[in-house]
N, C-alpha and C positions, 0 to 999 in steps of 0.2 A: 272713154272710161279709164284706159290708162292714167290718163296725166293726172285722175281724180284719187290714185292712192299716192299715197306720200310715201317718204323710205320708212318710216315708221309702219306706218298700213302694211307694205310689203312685209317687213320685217315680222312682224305679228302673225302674217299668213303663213311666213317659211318656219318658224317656231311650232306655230301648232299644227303643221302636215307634217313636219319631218319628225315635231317632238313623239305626235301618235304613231309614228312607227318604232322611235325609241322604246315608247314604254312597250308597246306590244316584244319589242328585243329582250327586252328587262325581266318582264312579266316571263320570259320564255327561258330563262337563265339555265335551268337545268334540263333544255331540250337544246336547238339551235340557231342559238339567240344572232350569230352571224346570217346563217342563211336567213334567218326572218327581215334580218336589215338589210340584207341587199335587194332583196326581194320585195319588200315595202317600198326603200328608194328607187326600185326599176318602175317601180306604178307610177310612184308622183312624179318619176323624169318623164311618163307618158302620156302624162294631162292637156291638154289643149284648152286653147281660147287663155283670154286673161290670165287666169290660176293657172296654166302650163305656161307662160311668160314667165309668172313670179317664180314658181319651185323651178323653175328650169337653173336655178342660181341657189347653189345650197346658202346656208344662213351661215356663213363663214364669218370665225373667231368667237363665234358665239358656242358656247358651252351645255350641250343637249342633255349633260349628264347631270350624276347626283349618288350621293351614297347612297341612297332607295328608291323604289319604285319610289313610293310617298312622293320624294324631294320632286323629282322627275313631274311627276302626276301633278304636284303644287303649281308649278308654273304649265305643263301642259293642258289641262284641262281649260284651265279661263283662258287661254290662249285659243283654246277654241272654239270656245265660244263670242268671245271677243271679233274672231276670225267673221265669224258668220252676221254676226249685227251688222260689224261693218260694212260685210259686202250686201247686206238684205237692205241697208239703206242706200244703197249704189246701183246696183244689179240684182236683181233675184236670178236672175237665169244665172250668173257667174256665184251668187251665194249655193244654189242648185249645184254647180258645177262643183264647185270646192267639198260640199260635202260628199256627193258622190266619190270626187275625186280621194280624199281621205280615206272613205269606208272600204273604195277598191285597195290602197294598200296595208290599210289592217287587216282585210280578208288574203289578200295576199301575201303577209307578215302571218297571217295564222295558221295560212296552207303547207306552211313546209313539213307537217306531219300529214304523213298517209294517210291517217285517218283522220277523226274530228279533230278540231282544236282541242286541247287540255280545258278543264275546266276552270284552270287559272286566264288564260287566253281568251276565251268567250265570257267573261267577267271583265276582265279589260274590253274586249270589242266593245261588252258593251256601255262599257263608262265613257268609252270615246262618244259613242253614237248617242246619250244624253247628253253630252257637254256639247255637240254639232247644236243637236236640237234644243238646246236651252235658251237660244237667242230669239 
């Protein structure tokens, strides 16, 4: 299965796992938009199988940011969706994995408040969790 994604493929994966924790950072801006990014990237550093090979490698010189959410959300969302075609016509159980793997670090990018997520956060989870399932 490996040898079947390309640096491209890969690169497409580490975009849109690390970018959905981005925005959830972004999205969190006037709470703690740090702790949400380390805490999202502690998930995706602990993904196994395939998808914990690719994100084991951040997507380095590549630019996760953007003057808005918006900017951010333009290129993250078809990223991943994109993410997931790819892998559903590869592996479904490894397409399975990547999105679980994803949703675990937006829940874990939205837990660093004691209580619920903010209502801006849970609006983002859930635009990540349509653009998973759009493919």
């Amino acid at each position: 299965m490996s040898s079947t994604l390309t640096d491209q493929d890969k690169h497409t994966l580490r975009i849109a796992a690390y970018g959905a924790v981005t925005l959830m950072s972004a999205a969190d801006a006037a709470g703690k938009p740090h702790k949400a990014a380390t805490e999202g990237s502690i998930a995706l550093a602990s993904a196994t199988g395939l998808v914990g090979h690719v994100l084991a490698e951040y997507p380095k010189g590549k630019d996760l940011g953007g003057k808005s959410v918006a900017e951010i959300a333009d290129r993250v969302l078809p990223a991943l969706t994109e993410a997931m075609t790819l892998l559903k016509e590869q592996d479904s159980a490894e397409a399975d994995n990547f999105r679980r793997t994803v949703l675990v670090a937006v829940e874990a990018a939205a837990r660093t408040h004691q209580a619920q997520p903010s209502p801006t956060l849970a609006e983002m989870t859930r635009k990540i969790a349509e653009a998973l399932d759009a493919a």
